[in-house]
C-alpha positions as CSV (number, residue, x, y, z in Angstrom):
1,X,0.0,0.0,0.0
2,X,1.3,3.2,-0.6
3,X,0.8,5.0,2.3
4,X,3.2,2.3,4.3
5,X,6.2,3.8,2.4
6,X,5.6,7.2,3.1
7,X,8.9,9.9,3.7
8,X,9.5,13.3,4.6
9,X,12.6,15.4,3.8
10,X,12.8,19.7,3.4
11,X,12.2,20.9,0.5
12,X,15.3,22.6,-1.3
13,X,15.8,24.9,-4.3
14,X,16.3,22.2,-6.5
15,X,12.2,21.4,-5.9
16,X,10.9,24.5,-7.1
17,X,10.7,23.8,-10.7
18,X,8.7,20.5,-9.6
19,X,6.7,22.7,-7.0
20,X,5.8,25.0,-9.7
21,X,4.6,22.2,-12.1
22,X,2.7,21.0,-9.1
23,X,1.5,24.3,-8.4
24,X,-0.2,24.3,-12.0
25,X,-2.6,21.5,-11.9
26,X,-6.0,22.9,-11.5
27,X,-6.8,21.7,-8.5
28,X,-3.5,23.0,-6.6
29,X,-4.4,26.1,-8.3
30,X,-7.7,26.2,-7.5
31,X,-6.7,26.4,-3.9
32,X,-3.2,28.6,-3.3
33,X,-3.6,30.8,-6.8
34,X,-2.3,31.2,-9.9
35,X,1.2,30.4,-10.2
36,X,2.8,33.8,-11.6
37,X,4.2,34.6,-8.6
38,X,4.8,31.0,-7.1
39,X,8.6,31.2,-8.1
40,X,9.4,34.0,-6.0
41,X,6.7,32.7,-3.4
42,X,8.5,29.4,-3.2
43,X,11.9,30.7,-2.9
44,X,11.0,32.7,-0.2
45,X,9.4,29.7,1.9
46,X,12.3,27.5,1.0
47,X,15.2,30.1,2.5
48,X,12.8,31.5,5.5
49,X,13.9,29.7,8.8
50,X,10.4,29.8,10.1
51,X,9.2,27.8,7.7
52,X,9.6,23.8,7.7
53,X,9.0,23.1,4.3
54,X,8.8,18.9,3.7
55,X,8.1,17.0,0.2
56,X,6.5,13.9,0.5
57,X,7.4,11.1,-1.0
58,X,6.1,7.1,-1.6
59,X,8.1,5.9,-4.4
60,X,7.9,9.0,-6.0
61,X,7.6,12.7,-4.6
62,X,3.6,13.8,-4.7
63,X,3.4,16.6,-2.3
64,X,4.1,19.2,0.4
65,X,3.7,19.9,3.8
66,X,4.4,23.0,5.3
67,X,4.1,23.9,9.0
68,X,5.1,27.3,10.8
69,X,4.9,28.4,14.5
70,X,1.2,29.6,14.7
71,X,1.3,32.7,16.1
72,X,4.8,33.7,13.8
73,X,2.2,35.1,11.2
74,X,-0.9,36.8,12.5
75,X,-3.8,34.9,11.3
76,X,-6.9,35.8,12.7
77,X,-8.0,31.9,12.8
78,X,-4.8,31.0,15.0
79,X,-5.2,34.2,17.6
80,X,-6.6,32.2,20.6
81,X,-4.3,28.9,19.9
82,X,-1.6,27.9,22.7
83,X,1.5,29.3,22.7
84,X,3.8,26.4,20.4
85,X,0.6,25.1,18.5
86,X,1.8,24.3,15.0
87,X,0.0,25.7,11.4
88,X,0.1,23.4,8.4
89,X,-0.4,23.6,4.8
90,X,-0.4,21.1,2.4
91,X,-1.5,19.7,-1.1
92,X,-1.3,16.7,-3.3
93,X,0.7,17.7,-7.0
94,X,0.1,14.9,-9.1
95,X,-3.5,14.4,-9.8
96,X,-3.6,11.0,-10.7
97,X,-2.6,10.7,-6.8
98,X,-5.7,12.4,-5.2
99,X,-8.5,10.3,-3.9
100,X,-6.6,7.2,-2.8
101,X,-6.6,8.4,1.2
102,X,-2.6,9.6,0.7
103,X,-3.9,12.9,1.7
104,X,-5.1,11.6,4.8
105,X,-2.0,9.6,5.6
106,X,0.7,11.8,5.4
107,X,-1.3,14.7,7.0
108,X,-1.5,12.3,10.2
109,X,2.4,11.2,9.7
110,X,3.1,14.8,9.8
111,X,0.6,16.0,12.9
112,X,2.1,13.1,14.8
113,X,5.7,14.1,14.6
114,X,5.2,17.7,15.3
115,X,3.2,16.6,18.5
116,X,5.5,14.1,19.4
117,X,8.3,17.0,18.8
118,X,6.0,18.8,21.7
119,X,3.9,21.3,19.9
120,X,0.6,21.1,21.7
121,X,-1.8,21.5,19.0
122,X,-1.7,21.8,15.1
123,X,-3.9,23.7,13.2
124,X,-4.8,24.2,9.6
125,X,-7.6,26.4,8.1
126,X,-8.9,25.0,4.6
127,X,-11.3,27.4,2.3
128,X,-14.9,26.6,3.7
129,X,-15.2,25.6,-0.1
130,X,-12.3,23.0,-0.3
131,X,-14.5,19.9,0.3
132,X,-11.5,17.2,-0.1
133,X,-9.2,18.5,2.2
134,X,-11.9,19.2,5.0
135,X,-12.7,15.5,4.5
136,X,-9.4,14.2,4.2
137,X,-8.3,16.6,7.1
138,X,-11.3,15.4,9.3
139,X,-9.9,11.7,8.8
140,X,-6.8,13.0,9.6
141,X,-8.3,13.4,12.7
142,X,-8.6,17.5,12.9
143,X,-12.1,18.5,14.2
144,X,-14.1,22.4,13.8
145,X,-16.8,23.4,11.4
146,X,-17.6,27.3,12.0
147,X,-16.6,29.1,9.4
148,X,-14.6,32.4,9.9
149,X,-13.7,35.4,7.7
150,X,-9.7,35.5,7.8
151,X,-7.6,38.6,7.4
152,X,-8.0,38.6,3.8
153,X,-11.4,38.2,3.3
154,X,-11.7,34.2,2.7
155,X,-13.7,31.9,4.4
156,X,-11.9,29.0,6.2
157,X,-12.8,26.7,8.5
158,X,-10.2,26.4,11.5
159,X,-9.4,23.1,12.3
160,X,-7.3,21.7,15.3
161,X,-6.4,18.6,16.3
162,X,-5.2,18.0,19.7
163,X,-2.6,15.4,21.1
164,X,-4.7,14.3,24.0
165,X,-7.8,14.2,21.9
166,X,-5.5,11.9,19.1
167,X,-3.9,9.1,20.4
């Protein structure tokens, strides 16, 4: 099964023309925008410390994670969140991918370790529109379904999913 091979490792410069190709598909795009400005975006992310960029790999590399103290950004969906909680992004880049419960997997792999590396919570807020990765983030094990207005005017769904709630 796929998801029994799974493997993080940071993301580098040498990933950003694959990023960007990833970045293209429609329904990456549909989600974090059109990829003009992704080069520039990307290389930013990859040299910014406070950003723990990971590529995820089975046999083959298929998507990133990306988590980032909480409260290091000012989002008004992470405002009332412990002190260490973690945010995440993270998409699937190779369509032919999506649907087979990978998203699922490696989002849990991912949660786990940064608990297990003592963050208290993780959070991630999903577009209230993205159905997919509400569901695959829900059996991921994150939990929350009110819907907020963030800083710039989307609405997302905050999701949390706590370590003593998450065995």
């Amino acid at each position: 099964m796929l998801t029994d091979s799974l493997s993080f490792r940071a993301a580098t410069p040498a990933d950003i023309p694959m990023l960007r190709d990833w970045m293209k598909t429609p329904d990456v795009q549909q989600w974090w925008g059109a990829p003009e400005d992704h080069q520039r975006v990307l290389e930013n992310n990859i040299a910014n410390p406070a950003l723990d960029m990971r590529i995820v790999s089975t046999s083959q590399p298929f998507a990133l994670v990306q988590d980032y103290d909480a409260h290091h950004w000012p989002k008004t969906a992470y405002a009332s969140l412990p002190i260490g909680t973690r945010a995440m992004a993270a998409f699937i880049g190779v369509p032919a991918l999506l649907g087979q419960g990978l998203g699922r997997a490696f989002i849990r792999a991912r949660v786990r370790a940064l608990l297990a590396a003592d963050a208290p919570m993780v959070a991630i807020d999903p577009a209230a529109e993205n159905a997919r990765a509400i569901r695959a983030y829900r059996a991921a094990g994150f939990s929350g379904d009110v819907e907020i207005i963030d800083e710039d005017g989307v609405a997302v769904i905050p999701m949390i999913f706590k370590k003593d709630e998450n065995p």
